[in-house]
DRENMARKE-81751 format. One line per field, with one value per atom (N, C-alpha, C): residue number from 1; x, y, z. Coordinates in pm, 1 decimal. Example, Ala and Ser with C-alpha at 12.3 -4.5 7.8 and 13.67 -1.06 7.14 Angstrom:
// residues 2
seq: (1,1,1,2,2,2)
px: (1319.0,1230.0,1320.0,1285.0,1367.0,1290.0)
py: (-569.0,-450.0,-330.0,-225.0,-106.0,3.0)
pz: (780.0,780.0,780.0,708.0,714.0,787.0)
END
This chain:
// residues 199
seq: (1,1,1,2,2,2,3,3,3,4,4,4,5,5,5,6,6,6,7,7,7,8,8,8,9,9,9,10,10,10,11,11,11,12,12,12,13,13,13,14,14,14,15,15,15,16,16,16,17,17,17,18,18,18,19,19,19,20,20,20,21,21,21,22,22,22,23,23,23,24,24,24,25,25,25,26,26,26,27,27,27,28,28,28,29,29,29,30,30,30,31,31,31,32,32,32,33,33,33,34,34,34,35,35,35,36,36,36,37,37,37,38,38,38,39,39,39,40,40,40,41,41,41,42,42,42,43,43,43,44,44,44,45,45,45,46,46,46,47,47,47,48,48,48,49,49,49,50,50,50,51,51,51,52,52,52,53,53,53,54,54,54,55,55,55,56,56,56,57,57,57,58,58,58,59,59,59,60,60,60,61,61,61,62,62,62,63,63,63,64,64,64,65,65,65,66,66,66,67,67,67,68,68,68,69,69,69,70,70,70,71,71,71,72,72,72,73,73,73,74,74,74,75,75,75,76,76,76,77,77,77,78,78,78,79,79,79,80,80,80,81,81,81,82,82,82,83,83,83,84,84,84,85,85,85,86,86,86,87,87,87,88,88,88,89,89,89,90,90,90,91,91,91,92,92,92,93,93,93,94,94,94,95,95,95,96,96,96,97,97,97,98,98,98,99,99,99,100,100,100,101,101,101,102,102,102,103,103,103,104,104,104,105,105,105,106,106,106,107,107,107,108,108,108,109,109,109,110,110,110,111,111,111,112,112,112,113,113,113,114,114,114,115,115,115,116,116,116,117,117,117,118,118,118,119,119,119,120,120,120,121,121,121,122,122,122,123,123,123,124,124,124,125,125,125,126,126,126,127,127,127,128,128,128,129,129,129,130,130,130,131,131,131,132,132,132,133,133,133,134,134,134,135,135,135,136,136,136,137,137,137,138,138,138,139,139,139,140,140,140,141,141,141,142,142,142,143,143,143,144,144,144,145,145,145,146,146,146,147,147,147,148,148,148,149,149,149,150,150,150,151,151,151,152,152,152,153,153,153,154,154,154,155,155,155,156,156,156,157,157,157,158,158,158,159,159,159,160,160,160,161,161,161,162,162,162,163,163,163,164,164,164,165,165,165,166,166,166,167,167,167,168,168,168,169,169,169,170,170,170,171,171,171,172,172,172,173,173,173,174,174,174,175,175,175,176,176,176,177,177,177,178,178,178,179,179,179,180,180,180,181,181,181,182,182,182,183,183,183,184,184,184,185,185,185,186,186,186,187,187,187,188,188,188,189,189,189,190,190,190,191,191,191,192,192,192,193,193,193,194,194,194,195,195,195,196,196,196,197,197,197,198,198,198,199,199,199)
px: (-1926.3,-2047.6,-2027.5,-2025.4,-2034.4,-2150.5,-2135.6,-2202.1,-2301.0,-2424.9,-2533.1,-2435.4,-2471.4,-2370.9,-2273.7,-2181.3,-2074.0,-2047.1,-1893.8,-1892.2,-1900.0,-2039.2,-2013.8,-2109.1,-2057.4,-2087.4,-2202.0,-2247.8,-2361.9,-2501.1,-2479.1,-2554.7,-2707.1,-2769.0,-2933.1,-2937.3,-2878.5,-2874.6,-2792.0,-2828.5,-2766.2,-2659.5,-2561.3,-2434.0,-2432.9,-2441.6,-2481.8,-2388.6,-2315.5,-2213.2,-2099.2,-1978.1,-1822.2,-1813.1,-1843.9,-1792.4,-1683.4,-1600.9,-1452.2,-1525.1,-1438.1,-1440.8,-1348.7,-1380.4,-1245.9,-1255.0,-1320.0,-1298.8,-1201.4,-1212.9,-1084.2,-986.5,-970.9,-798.2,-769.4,-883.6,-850.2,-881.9,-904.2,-887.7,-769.8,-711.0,-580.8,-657.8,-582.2,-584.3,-597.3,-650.6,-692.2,-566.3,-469.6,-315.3,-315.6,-205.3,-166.2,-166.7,-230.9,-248.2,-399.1,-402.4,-589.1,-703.7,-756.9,-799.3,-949.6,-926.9,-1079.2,-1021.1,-873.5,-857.5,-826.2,-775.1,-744.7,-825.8,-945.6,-1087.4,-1147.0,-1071.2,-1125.7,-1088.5,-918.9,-860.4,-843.1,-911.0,-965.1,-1083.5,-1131.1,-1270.4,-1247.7,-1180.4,-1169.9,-1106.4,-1024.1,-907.3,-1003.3,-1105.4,-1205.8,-1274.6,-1301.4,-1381.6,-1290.2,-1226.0,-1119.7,-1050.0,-1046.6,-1026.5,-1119.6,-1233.7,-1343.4,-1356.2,-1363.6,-1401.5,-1259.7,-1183.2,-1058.7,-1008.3,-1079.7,-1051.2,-1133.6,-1238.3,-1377.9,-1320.6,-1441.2,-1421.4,-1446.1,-1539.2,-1564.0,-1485.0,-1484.4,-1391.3,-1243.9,-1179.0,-1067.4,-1028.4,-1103.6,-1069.4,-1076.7,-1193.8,-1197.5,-1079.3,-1072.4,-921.2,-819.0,-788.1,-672.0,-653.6,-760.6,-741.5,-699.3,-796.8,-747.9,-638.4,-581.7,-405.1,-353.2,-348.5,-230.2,-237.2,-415.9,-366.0,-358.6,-375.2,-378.9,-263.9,-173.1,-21.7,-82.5,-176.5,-196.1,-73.6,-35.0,73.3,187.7,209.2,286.0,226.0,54.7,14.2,46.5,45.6,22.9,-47.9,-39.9,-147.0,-177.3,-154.8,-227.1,-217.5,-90.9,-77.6,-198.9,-182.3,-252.1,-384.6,-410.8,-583.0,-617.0,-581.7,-594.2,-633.3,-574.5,-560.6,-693.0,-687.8,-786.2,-931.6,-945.7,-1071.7,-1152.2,-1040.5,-1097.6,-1243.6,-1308.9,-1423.5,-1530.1,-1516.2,-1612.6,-1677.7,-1589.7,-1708.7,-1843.5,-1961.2,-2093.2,-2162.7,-2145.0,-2214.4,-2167.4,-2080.5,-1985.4,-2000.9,-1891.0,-1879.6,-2026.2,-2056.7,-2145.7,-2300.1,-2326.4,-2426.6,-2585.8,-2475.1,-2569.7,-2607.8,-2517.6,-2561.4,-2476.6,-2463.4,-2294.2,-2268.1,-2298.5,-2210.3,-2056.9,-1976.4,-1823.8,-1750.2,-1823.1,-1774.1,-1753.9,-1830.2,-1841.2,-1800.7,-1794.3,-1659.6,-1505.9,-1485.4,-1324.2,-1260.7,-1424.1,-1365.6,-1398.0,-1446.9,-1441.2,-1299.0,-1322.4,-1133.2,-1019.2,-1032.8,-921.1,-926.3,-1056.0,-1063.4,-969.7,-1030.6,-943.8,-772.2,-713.4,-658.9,-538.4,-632.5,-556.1,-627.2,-719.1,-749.1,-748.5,-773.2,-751.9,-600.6,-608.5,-509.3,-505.4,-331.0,-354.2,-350.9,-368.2,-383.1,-534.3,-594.9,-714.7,-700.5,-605.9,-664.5,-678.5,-652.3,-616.1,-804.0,-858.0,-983.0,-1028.4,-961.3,-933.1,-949.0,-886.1,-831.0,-958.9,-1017.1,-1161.8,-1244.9,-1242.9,-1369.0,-1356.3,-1209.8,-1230.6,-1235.2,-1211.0,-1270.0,-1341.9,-1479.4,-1610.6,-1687.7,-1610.5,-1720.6,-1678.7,-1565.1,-1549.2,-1585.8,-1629.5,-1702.7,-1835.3,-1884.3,-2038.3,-2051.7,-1976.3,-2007.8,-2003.6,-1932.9,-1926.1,-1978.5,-2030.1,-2184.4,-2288.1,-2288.7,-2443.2,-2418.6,-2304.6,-2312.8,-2335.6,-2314.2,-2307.1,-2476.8,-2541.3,-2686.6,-2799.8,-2724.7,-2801.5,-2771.5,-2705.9,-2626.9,-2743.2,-2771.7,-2833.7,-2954.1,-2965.9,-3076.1,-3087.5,-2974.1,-2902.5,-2800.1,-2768.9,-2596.0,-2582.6,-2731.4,-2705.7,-2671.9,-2630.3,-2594.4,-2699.1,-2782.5,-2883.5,-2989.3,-3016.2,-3079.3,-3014.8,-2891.3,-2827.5,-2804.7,-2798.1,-2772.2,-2922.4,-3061.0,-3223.5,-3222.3,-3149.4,-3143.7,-3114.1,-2978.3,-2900.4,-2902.6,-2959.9,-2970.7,-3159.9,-3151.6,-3297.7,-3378.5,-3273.0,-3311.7,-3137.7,-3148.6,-3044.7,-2989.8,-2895.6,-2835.6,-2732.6,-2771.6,-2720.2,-2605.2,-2465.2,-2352.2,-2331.1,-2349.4,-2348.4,-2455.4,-2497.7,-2587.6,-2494.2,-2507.5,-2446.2,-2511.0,-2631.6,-2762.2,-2736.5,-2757.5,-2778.5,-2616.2,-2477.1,-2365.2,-2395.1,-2436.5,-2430.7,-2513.4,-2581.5,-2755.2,-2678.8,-2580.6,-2480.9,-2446.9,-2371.9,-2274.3,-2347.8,-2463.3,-2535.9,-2611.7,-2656.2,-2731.1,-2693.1,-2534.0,-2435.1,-2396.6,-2397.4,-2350.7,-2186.2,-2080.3,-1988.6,-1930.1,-2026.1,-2031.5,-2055.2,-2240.6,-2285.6,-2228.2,-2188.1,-2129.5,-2046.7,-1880.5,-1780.5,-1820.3,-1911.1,-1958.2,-2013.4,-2098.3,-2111.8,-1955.3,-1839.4,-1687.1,-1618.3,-1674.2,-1609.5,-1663.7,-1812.8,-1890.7,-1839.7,-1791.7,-1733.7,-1659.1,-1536.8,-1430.2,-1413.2,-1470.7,-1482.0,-1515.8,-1590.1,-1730.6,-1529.6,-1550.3,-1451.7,-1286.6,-1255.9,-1137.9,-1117.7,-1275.6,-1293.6,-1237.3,-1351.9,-1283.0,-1142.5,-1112.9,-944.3,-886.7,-890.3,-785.1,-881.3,-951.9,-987.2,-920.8,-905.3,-833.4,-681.8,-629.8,-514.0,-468.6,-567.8,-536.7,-596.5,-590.8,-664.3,-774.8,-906.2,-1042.0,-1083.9)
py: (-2137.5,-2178.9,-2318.7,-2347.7,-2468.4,-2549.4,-2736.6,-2792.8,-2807.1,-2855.3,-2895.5,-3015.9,-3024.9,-3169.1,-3120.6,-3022.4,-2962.3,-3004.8,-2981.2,-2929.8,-2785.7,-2764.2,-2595.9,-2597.4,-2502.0,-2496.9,-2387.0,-2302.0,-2238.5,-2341.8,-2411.2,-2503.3,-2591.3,-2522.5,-2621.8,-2745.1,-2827.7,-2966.7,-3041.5,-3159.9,-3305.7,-3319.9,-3321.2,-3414.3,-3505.5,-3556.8,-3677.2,-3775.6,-3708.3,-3710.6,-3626.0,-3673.0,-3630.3,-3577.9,-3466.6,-3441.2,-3333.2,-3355.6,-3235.1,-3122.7,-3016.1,-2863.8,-2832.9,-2870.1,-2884.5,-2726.4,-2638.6,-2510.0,-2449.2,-2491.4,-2443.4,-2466.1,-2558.2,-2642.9,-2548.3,-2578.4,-2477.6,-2356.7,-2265.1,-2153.2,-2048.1,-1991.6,-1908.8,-1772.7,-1783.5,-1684.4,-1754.0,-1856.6,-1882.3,-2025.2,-1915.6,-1939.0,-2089.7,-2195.6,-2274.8,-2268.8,-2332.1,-2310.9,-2218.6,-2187.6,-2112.1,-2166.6,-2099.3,-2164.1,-2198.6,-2243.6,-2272.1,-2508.5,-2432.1,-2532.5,-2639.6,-2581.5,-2608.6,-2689.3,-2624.9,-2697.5,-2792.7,-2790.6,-2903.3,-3042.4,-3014.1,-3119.2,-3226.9,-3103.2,-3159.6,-3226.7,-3154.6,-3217.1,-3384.9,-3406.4,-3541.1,-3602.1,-3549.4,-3655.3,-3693.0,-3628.3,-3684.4,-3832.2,-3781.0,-3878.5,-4005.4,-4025.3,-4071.4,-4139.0,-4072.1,-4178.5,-4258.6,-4194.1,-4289.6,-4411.8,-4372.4,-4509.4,-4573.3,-4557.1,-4656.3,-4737.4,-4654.2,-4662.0,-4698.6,-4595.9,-4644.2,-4559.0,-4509.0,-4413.0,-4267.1,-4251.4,-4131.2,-3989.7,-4037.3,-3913.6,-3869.3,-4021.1,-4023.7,-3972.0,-3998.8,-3971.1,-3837.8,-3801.4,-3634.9,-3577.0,-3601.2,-3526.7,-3508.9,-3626.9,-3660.5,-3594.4,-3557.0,-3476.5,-3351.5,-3289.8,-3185.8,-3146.0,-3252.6,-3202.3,-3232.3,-3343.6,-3328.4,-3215.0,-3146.8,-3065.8,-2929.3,-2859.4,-2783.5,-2759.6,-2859.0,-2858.7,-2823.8,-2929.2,-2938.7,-3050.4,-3132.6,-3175.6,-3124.4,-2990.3,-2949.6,-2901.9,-2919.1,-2855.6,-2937.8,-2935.0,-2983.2,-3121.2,-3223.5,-3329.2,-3381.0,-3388.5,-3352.3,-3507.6,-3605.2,-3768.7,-3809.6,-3766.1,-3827.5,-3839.1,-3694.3,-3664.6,-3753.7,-3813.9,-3910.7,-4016.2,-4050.4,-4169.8,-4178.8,-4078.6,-4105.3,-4072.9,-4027.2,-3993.3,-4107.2,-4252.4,-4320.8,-4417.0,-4398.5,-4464.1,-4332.1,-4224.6,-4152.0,-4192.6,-4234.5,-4274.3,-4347.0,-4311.4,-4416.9,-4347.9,-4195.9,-4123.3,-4212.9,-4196.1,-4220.9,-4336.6,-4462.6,-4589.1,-4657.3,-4603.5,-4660.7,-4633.6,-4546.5,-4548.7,-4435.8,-4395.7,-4313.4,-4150.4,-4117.0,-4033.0,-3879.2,-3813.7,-3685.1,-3729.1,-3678.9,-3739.8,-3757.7,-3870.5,-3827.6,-3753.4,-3704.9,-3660.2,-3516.4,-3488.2,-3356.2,-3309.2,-3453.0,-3449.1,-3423.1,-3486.8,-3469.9,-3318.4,-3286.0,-3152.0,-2998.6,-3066.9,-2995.5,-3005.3,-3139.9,-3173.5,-3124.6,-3085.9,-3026.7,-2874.2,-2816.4,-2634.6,-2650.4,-2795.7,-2793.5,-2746.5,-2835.3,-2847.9,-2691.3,-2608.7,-2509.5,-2406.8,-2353.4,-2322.3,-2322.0,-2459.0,-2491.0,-2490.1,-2529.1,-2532.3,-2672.9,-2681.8,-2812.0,-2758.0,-2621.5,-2608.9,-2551.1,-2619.8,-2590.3,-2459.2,-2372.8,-2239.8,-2136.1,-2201.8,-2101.1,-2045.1,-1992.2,-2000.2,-1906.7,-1814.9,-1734.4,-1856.1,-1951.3,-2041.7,-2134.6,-2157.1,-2270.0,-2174.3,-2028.6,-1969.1,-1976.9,-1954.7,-1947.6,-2066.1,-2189.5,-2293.4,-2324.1,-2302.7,-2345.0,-2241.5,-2108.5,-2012.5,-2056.3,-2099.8,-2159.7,-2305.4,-2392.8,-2524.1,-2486.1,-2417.2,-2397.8,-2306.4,-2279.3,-2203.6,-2313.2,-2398.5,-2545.8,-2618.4,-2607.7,-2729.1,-2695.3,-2553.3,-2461.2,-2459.6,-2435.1,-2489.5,-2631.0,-2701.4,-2854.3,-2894.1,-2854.6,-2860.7,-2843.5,-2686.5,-2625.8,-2684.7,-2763.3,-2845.1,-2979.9,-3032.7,-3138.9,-3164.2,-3065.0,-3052.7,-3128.8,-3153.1,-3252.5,-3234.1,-3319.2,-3378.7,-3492.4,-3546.4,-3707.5,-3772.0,-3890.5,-3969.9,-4051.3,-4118.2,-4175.2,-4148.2,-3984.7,-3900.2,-3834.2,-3831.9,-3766.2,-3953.2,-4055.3,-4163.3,-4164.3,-4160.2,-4142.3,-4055.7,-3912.9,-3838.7,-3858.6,-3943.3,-3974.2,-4062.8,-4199.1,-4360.1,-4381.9,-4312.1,-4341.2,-4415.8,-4461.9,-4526.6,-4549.6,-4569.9,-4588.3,-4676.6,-4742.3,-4865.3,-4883.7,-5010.7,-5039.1,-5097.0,-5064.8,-5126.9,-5229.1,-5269.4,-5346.7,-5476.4,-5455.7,-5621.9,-5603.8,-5733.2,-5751.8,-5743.6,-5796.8,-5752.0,-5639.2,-5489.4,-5361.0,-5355.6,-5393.2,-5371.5,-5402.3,-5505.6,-5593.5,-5503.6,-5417.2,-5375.4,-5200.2,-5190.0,-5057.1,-5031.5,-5143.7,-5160.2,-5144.8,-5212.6,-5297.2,-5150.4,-5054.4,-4922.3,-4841.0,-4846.4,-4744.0,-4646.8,-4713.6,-4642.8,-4541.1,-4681.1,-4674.7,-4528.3,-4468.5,-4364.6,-4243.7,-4255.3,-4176.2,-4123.8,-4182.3,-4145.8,-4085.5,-4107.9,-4074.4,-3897.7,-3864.5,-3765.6,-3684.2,-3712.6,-3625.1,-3631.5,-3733.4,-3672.3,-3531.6,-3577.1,-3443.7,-3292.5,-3293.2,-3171.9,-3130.8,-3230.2,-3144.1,-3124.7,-3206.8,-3146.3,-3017.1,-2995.2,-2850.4,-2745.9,-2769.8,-2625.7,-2627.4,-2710.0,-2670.4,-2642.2,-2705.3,-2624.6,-2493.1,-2448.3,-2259.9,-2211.8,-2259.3,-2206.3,-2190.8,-2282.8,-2333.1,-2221.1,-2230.5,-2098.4,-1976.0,-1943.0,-1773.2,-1778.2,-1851.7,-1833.3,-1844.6,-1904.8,-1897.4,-1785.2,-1714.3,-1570.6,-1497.0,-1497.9,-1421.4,-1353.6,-1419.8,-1365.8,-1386.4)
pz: (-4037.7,-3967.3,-3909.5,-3779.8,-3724.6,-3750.6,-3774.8,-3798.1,-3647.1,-3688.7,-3552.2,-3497.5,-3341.7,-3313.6,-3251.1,-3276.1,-3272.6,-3107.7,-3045.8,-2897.2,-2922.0,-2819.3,-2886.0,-2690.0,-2646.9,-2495.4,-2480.0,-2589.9,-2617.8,-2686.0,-2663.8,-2758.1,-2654.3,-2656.1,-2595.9,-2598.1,-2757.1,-2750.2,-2668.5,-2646.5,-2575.5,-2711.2,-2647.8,-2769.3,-2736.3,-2870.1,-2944.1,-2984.2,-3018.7,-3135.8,-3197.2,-3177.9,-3195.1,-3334.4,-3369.8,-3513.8,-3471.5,-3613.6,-3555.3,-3663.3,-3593.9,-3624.4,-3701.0,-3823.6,-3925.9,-3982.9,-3976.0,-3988.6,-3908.7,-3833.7,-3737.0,-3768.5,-3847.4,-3897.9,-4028.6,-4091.7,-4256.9,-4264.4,-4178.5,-4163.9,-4180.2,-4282.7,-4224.5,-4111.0,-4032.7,-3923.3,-3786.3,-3790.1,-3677.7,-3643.6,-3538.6,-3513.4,-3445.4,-3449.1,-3395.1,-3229.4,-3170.4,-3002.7,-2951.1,-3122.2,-3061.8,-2945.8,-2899.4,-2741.2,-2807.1,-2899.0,-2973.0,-3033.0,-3093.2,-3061.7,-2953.8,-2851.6,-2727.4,-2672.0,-2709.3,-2645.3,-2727.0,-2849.3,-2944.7,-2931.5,-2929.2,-2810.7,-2736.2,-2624.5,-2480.7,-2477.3,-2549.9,-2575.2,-2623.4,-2759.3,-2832.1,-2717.9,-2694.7,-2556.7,-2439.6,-2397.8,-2270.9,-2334.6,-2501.0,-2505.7,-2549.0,-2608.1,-2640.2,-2545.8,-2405.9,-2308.1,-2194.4,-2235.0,-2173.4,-2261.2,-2403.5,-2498.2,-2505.0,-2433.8,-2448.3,-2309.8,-2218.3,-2053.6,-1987.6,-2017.3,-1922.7,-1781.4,-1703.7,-1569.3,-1602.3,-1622.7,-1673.5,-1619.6,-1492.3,-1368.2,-1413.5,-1424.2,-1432.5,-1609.5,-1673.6,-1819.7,-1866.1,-1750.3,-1836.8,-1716.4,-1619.7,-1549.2,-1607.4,-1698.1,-1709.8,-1861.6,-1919.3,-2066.1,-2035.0,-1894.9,-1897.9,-1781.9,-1756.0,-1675.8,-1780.5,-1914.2,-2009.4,-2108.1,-2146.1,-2252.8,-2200.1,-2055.5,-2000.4,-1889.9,-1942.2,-1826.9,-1686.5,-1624.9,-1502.3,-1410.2,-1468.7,-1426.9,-1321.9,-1338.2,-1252.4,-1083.7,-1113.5,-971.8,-858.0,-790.9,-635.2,-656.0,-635.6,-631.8,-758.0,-874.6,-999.5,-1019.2,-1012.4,-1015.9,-916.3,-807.2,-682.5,-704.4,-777.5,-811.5,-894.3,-992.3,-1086.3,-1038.3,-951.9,-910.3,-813.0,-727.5,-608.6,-714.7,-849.8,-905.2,-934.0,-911.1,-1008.8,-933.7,-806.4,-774.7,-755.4,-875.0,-877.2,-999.8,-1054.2,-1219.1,-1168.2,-1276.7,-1274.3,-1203.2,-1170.8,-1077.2,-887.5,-876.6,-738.8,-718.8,-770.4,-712.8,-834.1,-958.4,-1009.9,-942.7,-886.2,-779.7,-866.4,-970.3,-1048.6,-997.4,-877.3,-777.8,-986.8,-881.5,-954.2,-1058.3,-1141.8,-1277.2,-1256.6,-1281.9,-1266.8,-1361.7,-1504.5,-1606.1,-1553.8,-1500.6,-1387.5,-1288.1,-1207.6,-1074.9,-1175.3,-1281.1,-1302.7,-1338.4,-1374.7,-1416.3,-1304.9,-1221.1,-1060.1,-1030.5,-1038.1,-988.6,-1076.9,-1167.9,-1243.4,-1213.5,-1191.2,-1139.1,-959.8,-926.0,-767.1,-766.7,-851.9,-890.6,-896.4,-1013.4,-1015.7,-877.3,-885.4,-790.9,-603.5,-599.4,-458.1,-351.2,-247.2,-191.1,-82.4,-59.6,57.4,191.9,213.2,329.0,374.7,514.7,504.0,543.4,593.0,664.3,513.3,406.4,279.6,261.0,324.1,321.7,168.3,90.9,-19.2,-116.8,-84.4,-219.4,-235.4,-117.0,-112.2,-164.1,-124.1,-193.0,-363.6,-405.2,-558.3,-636.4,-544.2,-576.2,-589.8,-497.2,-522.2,-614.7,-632.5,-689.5,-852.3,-884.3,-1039.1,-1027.6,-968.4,-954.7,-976.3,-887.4,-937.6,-1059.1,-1087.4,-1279.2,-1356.8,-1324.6,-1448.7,-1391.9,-1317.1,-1226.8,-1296.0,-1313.8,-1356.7,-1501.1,-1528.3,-1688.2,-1764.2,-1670.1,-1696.9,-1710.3,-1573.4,-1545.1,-1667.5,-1700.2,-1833.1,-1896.3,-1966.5,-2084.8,-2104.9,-2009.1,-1947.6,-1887.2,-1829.1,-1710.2,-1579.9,-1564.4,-1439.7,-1416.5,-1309.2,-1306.3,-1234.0,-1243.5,-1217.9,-1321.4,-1261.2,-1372.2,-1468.2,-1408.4,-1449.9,-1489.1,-1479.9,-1554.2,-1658.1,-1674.3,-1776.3,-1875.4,-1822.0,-1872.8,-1993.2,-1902.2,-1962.7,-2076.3,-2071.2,-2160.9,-2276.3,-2271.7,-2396.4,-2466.0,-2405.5,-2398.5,-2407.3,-2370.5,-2305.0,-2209.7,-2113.2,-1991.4,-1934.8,-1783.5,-1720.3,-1702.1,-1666.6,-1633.5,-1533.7,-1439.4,-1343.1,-1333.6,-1342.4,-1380.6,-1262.9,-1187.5,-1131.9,-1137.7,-1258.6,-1313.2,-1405.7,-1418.0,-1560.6,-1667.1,-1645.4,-1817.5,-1859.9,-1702.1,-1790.2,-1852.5,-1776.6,-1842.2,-1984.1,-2028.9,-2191.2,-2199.8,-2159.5,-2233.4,-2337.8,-2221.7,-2212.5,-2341.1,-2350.9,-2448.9,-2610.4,-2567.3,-2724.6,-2782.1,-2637.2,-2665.5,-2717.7,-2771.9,-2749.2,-2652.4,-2516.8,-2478.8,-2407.8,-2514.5,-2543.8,-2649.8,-2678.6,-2785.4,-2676.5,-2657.7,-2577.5,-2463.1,-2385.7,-2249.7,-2214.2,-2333.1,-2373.5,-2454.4,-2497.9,-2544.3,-2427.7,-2301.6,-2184.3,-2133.3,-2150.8,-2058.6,-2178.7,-2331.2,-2412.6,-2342.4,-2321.3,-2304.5,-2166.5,-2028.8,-1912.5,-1922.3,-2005.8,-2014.3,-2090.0,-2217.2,-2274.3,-2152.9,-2141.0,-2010.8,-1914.8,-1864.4,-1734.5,-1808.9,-1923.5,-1998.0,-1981.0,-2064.1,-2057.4,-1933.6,-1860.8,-1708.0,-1681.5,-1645.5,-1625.4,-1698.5,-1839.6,-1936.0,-1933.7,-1891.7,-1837.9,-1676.8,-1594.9,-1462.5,-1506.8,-1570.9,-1629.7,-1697.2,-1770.0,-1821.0,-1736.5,-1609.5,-1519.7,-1528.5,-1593.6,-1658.4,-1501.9)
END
């Protein structure tokens, strides 16, 4: 039985809070590389590199090109790199969550293509983007930032003052925030490894 709290992508609640799924570890049967752990992971590594990095975009991308061997696609360095003035809801602006853009950008990733006439490859791009948009939404009831910031924090903050930055920090939102990059990165993991096993 999973604890409340959990990353669990069926789950109504706002995560809160990082607890591990240590059933999964002490379980016999449940094999080394299980896609339960996979997502357990990805999950710690999003958050794990927001609370060490900061950029919400760039942190959850980058969990899931290292634990999902996205590395080898097309672009996958470049994407990293160019993700990084989406954090803060785009450029700090509060607009898109970026925890949400990274993990658009990681379905791009496998999905998409660099050529624009691939018109096949844009459709299965956007039709697995908006499943983890719409999952993200339900998760939340948004995918702004500063409404998903209200949700969790209980009011938003303007990273570009410096008060709300210090206000950020003191609210926890060094905890909190890093916990919405675990939850996109999980939702859009799934995705990713059902297109990978051709679901």
């Amino acid at each position: 039985m999973k604890k409340q709290n959990t990353i669990n992508s069926s789950s109504e609640e706002y995560i809160t809070k990082l607890e591990e799924n240590e059933e999964i570890y002490n379980v016999k049967g449940i094999f080394p590389g299980a896609r339960e752990k996979i997502l357990d992971i990805i999950s710690k590594s999003a958050y794990n590199n927001d609370r060490a990095y900061e950029g919400c975009t760039r942190c959850v991308l980058a969990a899931l090109i290292e634990h999902l061997h996205l590395s080898s696609c097309e672009g996958a360095k470049e994407s990293l790199k160019a993700s990084t003035g989406l954090a803060g809801g785009v450029c700090r602006m509060g607009e898109t969550c970026g925890a949400l853009t990274g993990g658009i950008m990681a379905i791009g990733l496998v999905t998409g293509s660099e050529k624009l006439e691939e018109f096949d490859a844009y459709k299965r791009s956007m039709e697995n983007s908006y499943k983890l948009y719409s999952r993200f939404e339900k998760k939340y009831g948004t995918t702004r930032c500063f409404e998903i910031q209200e949700k969790v924090l209980g009011r938003h903050y303007d990273f570009k003052n410096e008060e709300d930055g210090i206000a950020w920090y003191k609210d926890g939102g060094l905890d909190k925030c890093p916990m919405v990059c675990a939850t996109a990165a999980r939702l859009a993991a799934e995705i990713i490894l059902n297109l990978q096993k051709g679901r």
